[in-house]
N, CA, C and O atoms as a GROMACS GRO file, in nm:
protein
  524
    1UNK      N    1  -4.551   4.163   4.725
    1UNK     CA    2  -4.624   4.046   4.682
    1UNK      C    3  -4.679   4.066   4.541
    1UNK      O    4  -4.728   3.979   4.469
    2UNK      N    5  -4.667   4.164   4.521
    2UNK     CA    6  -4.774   4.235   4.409
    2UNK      C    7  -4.706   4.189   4.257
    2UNK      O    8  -4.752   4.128   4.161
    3UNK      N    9  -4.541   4.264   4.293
    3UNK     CA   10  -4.409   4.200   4.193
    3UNK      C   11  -4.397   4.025   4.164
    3UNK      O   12  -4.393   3.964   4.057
    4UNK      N   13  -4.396   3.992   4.256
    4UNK     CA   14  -4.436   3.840   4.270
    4UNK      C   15  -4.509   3.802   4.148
    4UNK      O   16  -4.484   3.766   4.033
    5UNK      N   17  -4.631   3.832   4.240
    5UNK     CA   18  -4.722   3.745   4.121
    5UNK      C   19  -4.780   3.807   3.973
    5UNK      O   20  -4.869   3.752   3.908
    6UNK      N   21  -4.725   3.908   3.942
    6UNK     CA   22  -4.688   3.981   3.839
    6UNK      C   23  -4.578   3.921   3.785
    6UNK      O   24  -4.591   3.904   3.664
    7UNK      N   25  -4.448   3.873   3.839
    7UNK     CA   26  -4.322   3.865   3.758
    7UNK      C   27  -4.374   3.649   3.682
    7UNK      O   28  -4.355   3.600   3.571
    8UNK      N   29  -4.458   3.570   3.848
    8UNK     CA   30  -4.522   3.477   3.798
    8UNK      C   31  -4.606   3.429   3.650
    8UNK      O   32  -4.588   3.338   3.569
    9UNK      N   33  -4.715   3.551   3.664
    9UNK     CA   34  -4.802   3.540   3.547
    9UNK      C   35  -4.747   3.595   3.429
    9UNK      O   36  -4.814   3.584   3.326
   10UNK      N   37  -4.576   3.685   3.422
   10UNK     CA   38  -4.496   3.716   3.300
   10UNK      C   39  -4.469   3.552   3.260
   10UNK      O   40  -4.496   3.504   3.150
   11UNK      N   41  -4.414   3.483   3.366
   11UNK     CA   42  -4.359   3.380   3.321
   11UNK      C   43  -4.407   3.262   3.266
   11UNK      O   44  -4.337   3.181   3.205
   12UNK      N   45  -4.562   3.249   3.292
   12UNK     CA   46  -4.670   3.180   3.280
   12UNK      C   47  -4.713   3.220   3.121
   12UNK      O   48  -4.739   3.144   3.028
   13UNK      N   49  -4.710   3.353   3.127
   13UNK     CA   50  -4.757   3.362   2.992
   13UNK      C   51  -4.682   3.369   2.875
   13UNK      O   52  -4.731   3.356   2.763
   14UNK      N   53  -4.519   3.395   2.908
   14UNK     CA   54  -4.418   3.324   2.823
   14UNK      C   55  -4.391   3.141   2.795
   14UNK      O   56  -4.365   3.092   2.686
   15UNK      N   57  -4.398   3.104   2.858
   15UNK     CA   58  -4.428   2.973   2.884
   15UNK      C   59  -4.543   2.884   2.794
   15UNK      O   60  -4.523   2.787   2.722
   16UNK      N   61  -4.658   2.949   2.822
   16UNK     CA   62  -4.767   2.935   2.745
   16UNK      C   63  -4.744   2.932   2.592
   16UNK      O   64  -4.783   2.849   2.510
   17UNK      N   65  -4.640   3.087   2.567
   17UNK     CA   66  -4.644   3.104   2.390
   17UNK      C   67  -4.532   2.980   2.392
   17UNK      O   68  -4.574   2.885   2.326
   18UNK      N   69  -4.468   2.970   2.421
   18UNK     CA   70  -4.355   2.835   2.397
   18UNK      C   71  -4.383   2.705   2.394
   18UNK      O   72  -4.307   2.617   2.354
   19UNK      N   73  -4.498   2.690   2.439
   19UNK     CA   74  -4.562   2.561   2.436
   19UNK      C   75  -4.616   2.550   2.272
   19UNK      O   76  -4.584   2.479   2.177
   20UNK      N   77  -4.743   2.688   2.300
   20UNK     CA   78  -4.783   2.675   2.134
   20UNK      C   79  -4.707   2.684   2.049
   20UNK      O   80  -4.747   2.616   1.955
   21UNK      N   81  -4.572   2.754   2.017
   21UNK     CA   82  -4.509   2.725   1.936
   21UNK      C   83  -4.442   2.561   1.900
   21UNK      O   84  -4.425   2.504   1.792
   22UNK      N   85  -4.407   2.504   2.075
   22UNK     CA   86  -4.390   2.338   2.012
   22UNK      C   87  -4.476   2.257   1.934
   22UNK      O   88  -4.442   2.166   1.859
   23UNK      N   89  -4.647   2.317   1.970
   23UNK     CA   90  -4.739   2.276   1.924
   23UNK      C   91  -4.748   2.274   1.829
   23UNK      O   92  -4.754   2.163   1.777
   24UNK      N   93  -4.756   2.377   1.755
   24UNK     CA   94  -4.747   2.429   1.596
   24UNK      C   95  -4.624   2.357   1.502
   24UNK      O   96  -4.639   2.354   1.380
   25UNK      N   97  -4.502   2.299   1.567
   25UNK     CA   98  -4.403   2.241   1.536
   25UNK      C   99  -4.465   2.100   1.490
   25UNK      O  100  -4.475   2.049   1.379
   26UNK      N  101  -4.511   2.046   1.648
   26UNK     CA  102  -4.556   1.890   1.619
   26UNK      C  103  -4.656   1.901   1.534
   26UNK      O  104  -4.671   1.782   1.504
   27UNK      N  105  -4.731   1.957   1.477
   27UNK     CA  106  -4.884   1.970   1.410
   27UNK      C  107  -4.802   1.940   1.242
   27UNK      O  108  -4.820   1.850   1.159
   28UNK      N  109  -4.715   2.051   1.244
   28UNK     CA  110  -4.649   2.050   1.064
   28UNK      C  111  -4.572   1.943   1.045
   28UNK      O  112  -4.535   1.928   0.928
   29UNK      N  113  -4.520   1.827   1.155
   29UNK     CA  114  -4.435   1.733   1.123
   29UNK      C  115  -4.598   1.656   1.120
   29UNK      O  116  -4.634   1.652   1.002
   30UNK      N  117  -4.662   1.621   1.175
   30UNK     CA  118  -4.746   1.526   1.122
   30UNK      C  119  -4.788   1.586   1.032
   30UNK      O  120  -4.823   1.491   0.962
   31UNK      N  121  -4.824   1.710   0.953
   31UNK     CA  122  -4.902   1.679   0.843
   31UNK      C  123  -4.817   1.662   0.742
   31UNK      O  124  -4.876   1.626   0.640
   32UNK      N  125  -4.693   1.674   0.730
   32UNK     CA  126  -4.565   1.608   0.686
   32UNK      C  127  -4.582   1.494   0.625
   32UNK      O  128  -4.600   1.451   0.511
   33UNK      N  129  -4.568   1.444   0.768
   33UNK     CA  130  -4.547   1.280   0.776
   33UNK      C  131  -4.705   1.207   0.749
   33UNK      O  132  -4.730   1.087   0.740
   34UNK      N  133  -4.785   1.305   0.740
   34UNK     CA  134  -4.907   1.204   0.651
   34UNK      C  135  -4.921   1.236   0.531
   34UNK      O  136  -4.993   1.159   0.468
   35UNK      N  137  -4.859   1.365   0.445
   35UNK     CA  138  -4.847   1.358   0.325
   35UNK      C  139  -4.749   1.276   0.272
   35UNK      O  140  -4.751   1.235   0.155
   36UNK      N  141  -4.654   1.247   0.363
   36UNK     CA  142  -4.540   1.097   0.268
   36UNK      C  143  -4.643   0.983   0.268
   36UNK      O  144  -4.692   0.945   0.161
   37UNK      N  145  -4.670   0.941   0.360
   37UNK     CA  146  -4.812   0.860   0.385
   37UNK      C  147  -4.891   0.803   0.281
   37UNK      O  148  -4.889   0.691   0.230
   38UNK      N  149  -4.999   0.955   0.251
   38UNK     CA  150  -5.064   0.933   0.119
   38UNK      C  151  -4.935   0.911   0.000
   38UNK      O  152  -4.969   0.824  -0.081
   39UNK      N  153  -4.848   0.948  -0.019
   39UNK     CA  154  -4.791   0.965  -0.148
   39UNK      C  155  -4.723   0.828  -0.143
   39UNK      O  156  -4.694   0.790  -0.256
   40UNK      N  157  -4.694   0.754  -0.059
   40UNK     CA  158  -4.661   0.620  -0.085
   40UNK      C  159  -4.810   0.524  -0.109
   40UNK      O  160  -4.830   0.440  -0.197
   41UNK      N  161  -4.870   0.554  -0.037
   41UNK     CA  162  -5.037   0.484  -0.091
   41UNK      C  163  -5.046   0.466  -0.240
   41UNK      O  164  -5.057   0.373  -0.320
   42UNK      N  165  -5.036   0.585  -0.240
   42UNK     CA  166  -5.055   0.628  -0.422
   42UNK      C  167  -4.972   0.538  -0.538
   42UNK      O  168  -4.987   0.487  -0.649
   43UNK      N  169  -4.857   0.559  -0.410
   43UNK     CA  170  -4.747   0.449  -0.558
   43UNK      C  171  -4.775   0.317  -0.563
   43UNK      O  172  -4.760   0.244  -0.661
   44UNK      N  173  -4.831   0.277  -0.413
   44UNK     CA  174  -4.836   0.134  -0.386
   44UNK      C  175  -4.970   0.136  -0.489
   44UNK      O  176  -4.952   0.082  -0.598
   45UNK      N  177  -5.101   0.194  -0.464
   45UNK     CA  178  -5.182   0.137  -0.584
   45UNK      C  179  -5.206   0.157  -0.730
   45UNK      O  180  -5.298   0.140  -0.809
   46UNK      N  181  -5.058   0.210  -0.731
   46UNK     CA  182  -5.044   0.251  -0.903
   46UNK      C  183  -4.957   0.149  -0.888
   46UNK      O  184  -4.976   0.082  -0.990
   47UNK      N  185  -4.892   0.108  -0.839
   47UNK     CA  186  -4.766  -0.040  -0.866
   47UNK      C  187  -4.906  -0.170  -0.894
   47UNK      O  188  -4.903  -0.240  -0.995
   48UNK      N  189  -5.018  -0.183  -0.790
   48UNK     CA  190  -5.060  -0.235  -0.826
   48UNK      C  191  -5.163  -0.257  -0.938
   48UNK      O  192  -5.177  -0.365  -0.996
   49UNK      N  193  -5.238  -0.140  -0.965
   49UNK     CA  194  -5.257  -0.155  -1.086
   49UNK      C  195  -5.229  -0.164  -1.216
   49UNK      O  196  -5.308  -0.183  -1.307
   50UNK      N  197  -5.054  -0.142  -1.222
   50UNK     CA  198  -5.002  -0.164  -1.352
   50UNK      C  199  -4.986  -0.317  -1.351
   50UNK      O  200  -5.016  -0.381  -1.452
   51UNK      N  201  -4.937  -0.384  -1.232
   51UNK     CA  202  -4.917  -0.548  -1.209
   51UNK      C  203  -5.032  -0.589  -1.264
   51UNK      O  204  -5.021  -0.660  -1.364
   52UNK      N  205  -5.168  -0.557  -1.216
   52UNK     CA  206  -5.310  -0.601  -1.281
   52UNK      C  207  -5.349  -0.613  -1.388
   52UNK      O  208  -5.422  -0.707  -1.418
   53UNK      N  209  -5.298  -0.492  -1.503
   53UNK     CA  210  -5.321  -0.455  -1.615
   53UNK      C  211  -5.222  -0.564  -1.678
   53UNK      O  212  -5.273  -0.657  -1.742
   54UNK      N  213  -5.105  -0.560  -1.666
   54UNK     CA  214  -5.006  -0.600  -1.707
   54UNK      C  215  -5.010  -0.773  -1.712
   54UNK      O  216  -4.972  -0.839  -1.809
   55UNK      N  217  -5.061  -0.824  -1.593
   55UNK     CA  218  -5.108  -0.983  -1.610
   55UNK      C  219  -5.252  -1.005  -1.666
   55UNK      O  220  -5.293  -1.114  -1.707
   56UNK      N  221  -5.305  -0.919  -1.664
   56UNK     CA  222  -5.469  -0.926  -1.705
   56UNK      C  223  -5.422  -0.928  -1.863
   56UNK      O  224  -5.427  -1.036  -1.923
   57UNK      N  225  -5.390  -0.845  -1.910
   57UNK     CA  226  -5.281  -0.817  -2.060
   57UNK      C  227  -5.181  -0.928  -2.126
   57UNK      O  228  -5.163  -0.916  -2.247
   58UNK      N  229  -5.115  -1.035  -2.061
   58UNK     CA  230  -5.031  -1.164  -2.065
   58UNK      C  231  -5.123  -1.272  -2.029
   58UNK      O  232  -5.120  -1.386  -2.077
   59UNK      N  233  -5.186  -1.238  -1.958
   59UNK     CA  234  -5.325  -1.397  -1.975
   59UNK      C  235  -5.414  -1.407  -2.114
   59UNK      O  236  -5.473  -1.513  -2.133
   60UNK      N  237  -5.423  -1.334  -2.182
   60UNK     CA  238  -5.511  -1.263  -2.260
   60UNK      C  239  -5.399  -1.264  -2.417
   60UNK      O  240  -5.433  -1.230  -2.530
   61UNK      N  241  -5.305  -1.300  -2.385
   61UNK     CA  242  -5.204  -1.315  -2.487
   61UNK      C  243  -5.194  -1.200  -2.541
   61UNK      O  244  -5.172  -1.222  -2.660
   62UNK      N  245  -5.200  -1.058  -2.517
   62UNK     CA  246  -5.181  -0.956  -2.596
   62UNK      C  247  -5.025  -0.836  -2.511
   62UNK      O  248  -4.986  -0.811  -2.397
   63UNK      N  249  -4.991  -0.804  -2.629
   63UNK     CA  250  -4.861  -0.753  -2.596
   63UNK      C  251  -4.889  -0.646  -2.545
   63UNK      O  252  -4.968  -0.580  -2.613
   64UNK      N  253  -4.841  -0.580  -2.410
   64UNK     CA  254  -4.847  -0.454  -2.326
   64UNK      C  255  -4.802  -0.312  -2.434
   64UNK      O  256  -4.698  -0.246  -2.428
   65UNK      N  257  -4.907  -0.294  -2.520
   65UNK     CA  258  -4.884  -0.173  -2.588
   65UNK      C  259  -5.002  -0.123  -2.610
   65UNK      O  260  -5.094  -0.197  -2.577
   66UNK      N  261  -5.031  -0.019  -2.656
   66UNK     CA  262  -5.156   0.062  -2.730
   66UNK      C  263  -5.254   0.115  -2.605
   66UNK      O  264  -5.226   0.187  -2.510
   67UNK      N  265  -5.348   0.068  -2.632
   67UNK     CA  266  -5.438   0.134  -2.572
   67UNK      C  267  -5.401   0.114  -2.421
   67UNK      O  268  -5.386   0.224  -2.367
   68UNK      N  269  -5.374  -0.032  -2.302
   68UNK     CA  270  -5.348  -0.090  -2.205
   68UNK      C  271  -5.216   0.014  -2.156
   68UNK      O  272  -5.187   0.053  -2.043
   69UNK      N  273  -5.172   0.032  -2.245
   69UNK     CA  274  -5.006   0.157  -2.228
   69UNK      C  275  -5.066   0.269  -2.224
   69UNK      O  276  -5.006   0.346  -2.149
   70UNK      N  277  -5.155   0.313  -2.268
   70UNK     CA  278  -5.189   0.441  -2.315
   70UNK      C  279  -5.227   0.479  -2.158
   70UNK      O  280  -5.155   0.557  -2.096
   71UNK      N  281  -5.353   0.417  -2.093
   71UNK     CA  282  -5.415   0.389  -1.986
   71UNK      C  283  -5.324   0.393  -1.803
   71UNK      O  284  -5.351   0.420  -1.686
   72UNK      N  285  -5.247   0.361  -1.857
   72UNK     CA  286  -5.130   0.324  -1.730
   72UNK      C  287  -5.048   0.449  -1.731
   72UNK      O  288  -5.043   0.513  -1.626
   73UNK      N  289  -4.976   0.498  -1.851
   73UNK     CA  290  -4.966   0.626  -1.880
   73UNK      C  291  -4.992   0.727  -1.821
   73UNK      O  292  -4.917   0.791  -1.748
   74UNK      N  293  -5.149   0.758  -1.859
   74UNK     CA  294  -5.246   0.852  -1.776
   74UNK      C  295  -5.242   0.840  -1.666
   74UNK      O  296  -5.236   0.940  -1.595
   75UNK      N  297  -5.245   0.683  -1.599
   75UNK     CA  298  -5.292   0.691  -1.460
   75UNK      C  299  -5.145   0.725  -1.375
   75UNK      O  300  -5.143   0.767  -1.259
   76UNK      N  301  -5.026   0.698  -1.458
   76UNK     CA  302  -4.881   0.803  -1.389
   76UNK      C  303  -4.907   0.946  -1.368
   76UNK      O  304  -4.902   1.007  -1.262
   77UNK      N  305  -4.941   1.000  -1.509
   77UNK     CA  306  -4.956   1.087  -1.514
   77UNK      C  307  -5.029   1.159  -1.416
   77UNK      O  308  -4.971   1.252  -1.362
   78UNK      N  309  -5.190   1.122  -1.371
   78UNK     CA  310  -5.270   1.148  -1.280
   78UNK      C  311  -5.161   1.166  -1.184
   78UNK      O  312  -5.116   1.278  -1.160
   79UNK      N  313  -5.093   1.007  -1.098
   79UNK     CA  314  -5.074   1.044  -0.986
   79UNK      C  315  -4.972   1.130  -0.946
   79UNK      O  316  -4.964   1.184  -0.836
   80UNK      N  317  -4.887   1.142  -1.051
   80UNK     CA  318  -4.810   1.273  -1.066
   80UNK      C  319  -4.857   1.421  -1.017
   80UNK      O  320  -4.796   1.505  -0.950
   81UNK      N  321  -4.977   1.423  -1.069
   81UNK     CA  322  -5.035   1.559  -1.033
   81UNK      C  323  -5.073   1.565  -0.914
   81UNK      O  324  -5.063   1.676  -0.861
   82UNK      N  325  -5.124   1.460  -0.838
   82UNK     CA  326  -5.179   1.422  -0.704
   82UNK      C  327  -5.061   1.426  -0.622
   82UNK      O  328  -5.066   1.472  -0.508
   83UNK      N  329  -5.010   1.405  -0.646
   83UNK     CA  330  -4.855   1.375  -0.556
   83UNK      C  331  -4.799   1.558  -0.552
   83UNK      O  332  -4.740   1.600  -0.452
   84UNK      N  333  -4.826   1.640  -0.659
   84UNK     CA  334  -4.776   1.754  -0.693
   84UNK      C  335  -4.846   1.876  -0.560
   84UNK      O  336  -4.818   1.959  -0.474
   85UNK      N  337  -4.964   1.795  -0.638
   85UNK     CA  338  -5.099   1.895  -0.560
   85UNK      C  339  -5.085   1.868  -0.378
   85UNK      O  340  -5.085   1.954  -0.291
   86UNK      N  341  -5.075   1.732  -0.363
   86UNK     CA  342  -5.087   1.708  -0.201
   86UNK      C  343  -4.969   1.775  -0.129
   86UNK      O  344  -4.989   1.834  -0.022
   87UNK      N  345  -4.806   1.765  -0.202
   87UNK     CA  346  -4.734   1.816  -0.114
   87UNK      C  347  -4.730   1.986  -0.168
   87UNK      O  348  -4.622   2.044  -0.156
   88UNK      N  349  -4.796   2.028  -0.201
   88UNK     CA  350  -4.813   2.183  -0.210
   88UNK      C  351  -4.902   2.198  -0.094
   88UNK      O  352  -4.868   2.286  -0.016
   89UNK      N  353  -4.996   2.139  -0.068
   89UNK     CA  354  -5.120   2.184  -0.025
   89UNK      C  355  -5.099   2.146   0.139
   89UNK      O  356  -5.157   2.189   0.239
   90UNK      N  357  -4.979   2.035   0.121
   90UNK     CA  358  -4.958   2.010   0.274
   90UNK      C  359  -4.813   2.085   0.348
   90UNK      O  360  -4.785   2.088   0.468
   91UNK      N  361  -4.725   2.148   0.219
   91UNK     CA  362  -4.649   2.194   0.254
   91UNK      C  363  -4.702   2.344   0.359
   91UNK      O  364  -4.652   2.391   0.460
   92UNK      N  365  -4.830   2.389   0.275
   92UNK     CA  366  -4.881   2.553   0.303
   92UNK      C  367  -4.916   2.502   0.440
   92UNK      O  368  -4.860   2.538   0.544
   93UNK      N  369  -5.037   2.394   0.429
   93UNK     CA  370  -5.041   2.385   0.619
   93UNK      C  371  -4.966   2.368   0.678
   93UNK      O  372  -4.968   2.440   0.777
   94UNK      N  373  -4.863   2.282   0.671
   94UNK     CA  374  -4.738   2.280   0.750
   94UNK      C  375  -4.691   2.458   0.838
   94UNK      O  376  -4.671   2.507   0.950
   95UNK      N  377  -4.694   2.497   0.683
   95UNK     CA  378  -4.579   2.640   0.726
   95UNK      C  379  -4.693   2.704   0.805
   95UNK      O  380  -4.664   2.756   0.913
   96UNK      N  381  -4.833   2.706   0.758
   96UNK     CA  382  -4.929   2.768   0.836
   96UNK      C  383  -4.964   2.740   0.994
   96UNK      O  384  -5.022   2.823   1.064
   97UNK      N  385  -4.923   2.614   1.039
   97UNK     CA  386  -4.902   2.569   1.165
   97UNK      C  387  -4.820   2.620   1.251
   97UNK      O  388  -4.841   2.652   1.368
   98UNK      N  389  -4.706   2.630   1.177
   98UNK     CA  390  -4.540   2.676   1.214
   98UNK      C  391  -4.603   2.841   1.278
   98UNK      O  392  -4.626   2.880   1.392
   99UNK      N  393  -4.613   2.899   1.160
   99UNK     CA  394  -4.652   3.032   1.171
   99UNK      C  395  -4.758   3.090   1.300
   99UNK      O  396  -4.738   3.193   1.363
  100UNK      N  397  -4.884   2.988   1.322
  100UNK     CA  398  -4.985   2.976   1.411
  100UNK      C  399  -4.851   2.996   1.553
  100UNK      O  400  -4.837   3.098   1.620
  101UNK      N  401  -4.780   2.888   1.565
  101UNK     CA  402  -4.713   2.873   1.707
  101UNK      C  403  -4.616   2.996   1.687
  101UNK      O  404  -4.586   3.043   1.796
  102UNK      N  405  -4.569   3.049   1.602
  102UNK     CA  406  -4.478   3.152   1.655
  102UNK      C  407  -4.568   3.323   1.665
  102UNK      O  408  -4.531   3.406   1.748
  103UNK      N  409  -4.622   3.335   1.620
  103UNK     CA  410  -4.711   3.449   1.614
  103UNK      C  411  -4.791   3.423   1.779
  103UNK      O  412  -4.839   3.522   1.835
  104UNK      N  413  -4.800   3.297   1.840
  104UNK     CA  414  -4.862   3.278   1.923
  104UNK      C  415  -4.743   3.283   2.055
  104UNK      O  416  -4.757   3.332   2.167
  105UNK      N  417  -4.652   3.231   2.011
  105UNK     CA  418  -4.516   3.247   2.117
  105UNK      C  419  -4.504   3.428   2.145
  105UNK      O  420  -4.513   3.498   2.246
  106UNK      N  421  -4.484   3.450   2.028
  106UNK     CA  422  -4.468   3.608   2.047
  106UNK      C  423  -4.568   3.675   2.093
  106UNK      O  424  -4.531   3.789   2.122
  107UNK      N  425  -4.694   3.653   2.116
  107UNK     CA  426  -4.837   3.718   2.164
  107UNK      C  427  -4.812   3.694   2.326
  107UNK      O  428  -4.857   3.760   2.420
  108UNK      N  429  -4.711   3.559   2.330
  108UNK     CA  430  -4.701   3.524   2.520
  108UNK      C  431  -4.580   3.630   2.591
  108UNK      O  432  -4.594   3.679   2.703
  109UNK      N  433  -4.483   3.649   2.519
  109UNK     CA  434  -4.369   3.742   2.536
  109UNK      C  435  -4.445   3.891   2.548
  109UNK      O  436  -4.415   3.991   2.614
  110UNK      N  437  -4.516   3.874   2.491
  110UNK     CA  438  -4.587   4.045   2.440
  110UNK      C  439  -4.678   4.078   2.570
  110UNK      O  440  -4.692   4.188   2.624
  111UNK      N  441  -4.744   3.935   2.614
  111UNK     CA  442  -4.850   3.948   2.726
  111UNK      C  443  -4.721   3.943   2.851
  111UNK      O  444  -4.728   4.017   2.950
  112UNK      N  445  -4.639   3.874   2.836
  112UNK     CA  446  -4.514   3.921   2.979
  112UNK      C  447  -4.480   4.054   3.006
  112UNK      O  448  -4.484   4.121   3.108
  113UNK      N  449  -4.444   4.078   2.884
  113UNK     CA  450  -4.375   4.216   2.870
  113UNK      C  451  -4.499   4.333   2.963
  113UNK      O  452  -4.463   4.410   3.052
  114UNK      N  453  -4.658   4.315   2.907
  114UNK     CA  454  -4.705   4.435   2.909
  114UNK      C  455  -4.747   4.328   3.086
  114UNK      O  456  -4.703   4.410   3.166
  115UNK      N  457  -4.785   4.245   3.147
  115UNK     CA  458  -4.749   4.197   3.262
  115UNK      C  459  -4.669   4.309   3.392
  115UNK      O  460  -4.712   4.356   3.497
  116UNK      N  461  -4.541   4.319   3.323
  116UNK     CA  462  -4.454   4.313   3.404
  116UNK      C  463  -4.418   4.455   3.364
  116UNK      O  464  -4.316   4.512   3.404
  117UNK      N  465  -4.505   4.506   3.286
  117UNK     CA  466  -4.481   4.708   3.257
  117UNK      C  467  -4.622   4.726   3.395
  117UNK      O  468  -4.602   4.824   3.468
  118UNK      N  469  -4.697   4.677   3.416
  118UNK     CA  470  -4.822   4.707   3.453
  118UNK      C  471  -4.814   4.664   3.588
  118UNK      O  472  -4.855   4.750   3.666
  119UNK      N  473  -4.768   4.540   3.650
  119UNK     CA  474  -4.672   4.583   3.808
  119UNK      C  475  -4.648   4.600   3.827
  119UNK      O  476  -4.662   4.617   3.948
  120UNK      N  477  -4.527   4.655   3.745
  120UNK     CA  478  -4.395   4.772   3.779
  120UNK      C  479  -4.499   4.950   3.786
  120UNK      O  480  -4.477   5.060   3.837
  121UNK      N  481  -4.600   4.896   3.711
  121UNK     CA  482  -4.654   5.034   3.728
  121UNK      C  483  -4.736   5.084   3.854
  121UNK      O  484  -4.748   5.188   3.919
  122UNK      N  485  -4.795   4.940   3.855
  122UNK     CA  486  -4.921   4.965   4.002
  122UNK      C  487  -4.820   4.929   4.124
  122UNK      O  488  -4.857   4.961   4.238
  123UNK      N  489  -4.666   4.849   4.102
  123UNK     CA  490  -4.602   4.924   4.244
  123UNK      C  491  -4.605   5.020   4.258
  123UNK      O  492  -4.686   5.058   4.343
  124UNK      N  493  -4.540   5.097   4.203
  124UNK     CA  494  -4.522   5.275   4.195
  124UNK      C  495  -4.606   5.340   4.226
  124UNK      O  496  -4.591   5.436   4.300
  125UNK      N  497  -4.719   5.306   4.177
  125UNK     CA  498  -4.819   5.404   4.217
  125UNK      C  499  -4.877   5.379   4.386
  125UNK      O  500  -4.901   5.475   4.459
  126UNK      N  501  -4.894   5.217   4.437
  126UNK     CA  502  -4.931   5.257   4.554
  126UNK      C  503  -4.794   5.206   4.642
  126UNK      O  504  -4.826   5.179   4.758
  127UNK      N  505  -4.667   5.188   4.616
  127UNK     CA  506  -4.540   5.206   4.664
  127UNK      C  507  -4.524   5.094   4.770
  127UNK      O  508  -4.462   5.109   4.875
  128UNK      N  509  -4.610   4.941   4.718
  128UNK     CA  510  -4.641   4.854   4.794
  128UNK      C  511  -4.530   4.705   4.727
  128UNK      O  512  -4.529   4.586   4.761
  129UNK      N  513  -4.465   4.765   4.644
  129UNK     CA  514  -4.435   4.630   4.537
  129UNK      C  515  -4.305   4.580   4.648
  129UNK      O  516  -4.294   4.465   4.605
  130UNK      N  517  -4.239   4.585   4.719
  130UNK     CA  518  -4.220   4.466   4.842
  130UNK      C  519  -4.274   4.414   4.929
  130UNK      O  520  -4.213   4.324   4.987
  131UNK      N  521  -4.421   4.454   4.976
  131UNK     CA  522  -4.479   4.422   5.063
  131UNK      C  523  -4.547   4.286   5.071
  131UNK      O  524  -4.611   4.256   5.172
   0.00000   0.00000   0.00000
């Protein structure tokens, strides 16, 4: 009985790391999929604020150059860097998630393994492991 529920709680605790590793999977696709997220936000209100500038600039009878260019410019520029910075910063959590579930898969294999060294051991010793 002893093998039993020894060979059980190997399997339980392999099981366990395999879960967290799916976990750690689904965690880096959403933070993925909310850094495309923000980075379309970003374009959508830089599309709209050049539309703004740009009719605010043609009501006003003045030609889209100089300073109004200069301004729109920058604010590419900005979101350029924002866009740079977010998928760096969401790429690292991603992989850091990833990493969390497999270091954690392997900690469940590791807890089977020493499981199923440690029934196999306390059969032996009291020579009960079919009973």
């Amino acid at each position: 009985m002893e093998i039993g529920l020894g060979l059980i709680q190997a399997s339980q605790q392999k099981s366990a790391g395999k879960i967290a590793e799916m976990e750690g999977k689904v965690q880096a696709r959403q933070i993925e999929t909310a850094a495309a997220a923000r980075e379309a936000d970003r374009k959508a209100d830089l599309a709209r604020a050049a539309a703004s500038q740009s009719a605010a600039a043609g009501a006003g009878g003045i030609s889209f150059e100089g300073s109004p260019l200069s301004v729109l410019q920058e604010d590419i520029r900005r979101e350029g860097e924002a866009t740079e910075r977010d998928q760096l910063s969401s790429s690292l959590e991603a992989m850091s998630a990833k990493s969390r579930g497999k270091v954690a898969r392997a900690r469940g294999r590791g807890l089977a393994v020493t499981t199923l060294l440690k029934t196999g051991s306390d059969a032996a010793k009291t020579g009960s492991g079919a009973a």
